[in-house]
C-alpha positions, 0 to 999 in steps of 0.5 A, spaced: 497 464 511 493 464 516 491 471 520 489 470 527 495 472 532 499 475 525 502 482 526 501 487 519 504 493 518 501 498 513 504 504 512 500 510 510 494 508 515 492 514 518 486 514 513 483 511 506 485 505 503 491 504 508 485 505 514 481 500 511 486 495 509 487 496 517 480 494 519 480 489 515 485 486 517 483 486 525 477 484 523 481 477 521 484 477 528 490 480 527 495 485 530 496 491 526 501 497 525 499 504 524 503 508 521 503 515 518 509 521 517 505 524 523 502 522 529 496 517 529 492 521 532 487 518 538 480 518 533 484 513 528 486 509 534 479 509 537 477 506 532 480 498 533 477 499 541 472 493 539 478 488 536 481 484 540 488 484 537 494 489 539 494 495 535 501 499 535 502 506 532 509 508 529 511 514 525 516 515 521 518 517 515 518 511 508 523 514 505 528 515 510 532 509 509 534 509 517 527 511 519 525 505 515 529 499 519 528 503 526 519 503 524 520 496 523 525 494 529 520 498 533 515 493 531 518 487 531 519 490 539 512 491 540 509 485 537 515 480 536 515 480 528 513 483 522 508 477 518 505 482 512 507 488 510 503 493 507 506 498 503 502 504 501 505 510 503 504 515 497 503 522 496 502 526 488 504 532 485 501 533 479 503 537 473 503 537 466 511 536 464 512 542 461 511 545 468 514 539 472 520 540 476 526 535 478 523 536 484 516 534 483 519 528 480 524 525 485 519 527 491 514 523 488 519 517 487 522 518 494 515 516 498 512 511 492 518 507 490 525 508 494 520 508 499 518 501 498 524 499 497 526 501 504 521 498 508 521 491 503 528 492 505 528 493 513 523 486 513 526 482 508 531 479 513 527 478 519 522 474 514 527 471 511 530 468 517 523 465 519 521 463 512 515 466 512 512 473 509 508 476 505 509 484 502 503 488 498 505 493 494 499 498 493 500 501 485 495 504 481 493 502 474 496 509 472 503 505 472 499 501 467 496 506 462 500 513 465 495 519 465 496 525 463 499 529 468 502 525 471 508 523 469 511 521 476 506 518 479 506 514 473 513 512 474 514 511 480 507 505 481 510 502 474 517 502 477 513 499 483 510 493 479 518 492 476 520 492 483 515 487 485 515 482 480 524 482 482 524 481 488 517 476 488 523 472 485 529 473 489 525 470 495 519 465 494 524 459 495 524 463 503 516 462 502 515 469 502 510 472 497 510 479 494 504 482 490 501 488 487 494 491 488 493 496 482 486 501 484 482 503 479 478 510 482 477 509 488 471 513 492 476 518 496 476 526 499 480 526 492 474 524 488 469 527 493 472 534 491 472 533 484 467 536 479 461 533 477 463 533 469 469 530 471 466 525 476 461 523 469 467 523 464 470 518 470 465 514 470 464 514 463 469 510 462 469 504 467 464 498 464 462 497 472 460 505 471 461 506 478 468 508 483 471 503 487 471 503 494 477 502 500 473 496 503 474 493 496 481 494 494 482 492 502 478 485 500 484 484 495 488 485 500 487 481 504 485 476 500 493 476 497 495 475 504 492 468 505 493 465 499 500 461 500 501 459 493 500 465 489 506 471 488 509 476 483 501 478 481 499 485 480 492 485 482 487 490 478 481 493 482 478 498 476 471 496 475 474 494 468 478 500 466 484 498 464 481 491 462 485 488 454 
């Protein structure tokens, strides 16, 4: 797909790996929707003066099904379609499972996966209709491995994969791809945070002995949203982590 002029909606773009995902789509020349649960505040807008492209800020609630098609209606006002989404709303609530609680698990599920659905849901008929489109679902190699601890995050980035791989086939005939990016340990404020021995531990287990970085995981991003014949993929950025 050819990008210039196209409209992409990430959600989850306020900061990390959805603002870079963002910048690097401006930086191809096109238009982006900014999205987050809160406001997008004017520091983040400021930092897509110098694209001359069209950035609109909506905000809202993935994991609402109505707040989700009123986010994507809204879009398609603004900028006349939705050509790329981007899901990458998530949130954490880490705990052993002895101390989880039906809460912990079904927030998490909420936001990462009901929260994809919704937005994957809300786009797919505009796309459908225009026979064109392409859907990034940002996963983790946690739903690939699990990691103790997180027993919801874990499942709700494997469901993503199943979910992913479903409607990859449900709607490639329409030429709209669906792909996965599943991240390794990506420098972050979460790792930044994290203790020296942890870091190390971290990094010991990773061939590349390094974290990765936003620009890379969005470098896989856009990279998927160009190639025409390639869908139903999980993609994993982990410096060699989880490789068999």
């Amino acid at each position: 797909m050819e990008l210039k002029n196209k409209n992409v909606f990430i959600t989850g773009s306020s900061r990390g790996i959805g603002l870079a995902i963002a910048h690097k789509f401006a930086s191809a020349g096109a238009n982006i929707v900014l999205n987050g649960r809160g406001q997008i505040s004017d520091d983040v807008l400021a930092e897509f003066a110098g694209y001359p492209i069209k950035v609109v800020a909506i905000s809202g609630d993935v994991s609402d099904g109505t707040d989700a098609k009123r986010m994507v209606e809204e879009a398609i006002v603004a900028l006349g379609s939705v050509d790329v989404l981007v899901n990458n709303a998530g949130i954490t609530r880490d705990k052993l499972m002895l101390k989880m609680t039906e809460e912990d698990f079904e927030q998490v599920l909420k936001v990462n996966l009901t929260g994809a659905f919704n937005m994957t849901q809300a786009v797919l008929k505009p796309m459908t209709k225009a026979r064109q489109g392409a859907i990034i679902n940002l996963s983790s190699v946690v739903g690939l491995t699990g990691n103790v601890g997180q027993a919801n995050y874990a499942a709700s980035k494997a469901g993503l994969i199943g979910f992913s791989k479903s409607v990859a086939r449900e709607v490639a005939a329409r030429n709209i791809r669906v792909n996965v990016i599943a991240p390794g340990f990506i420098e972050s404020d979460m790792t930044d945070g994290l203790p020296e021995k942890i870091k190390e531990a971290s990094l010991a287990q990773i061939p590349m002995k390094r974290f990765g970085n936003t620009g890379e995981v969005a470098d896989v991003a856009l990279f998927l949203a160009r190639q025409e014949y390639l869908t139903g993929q999980v993609i994993t950025i982990d410096g060699g982590l989880t490789m068999q």
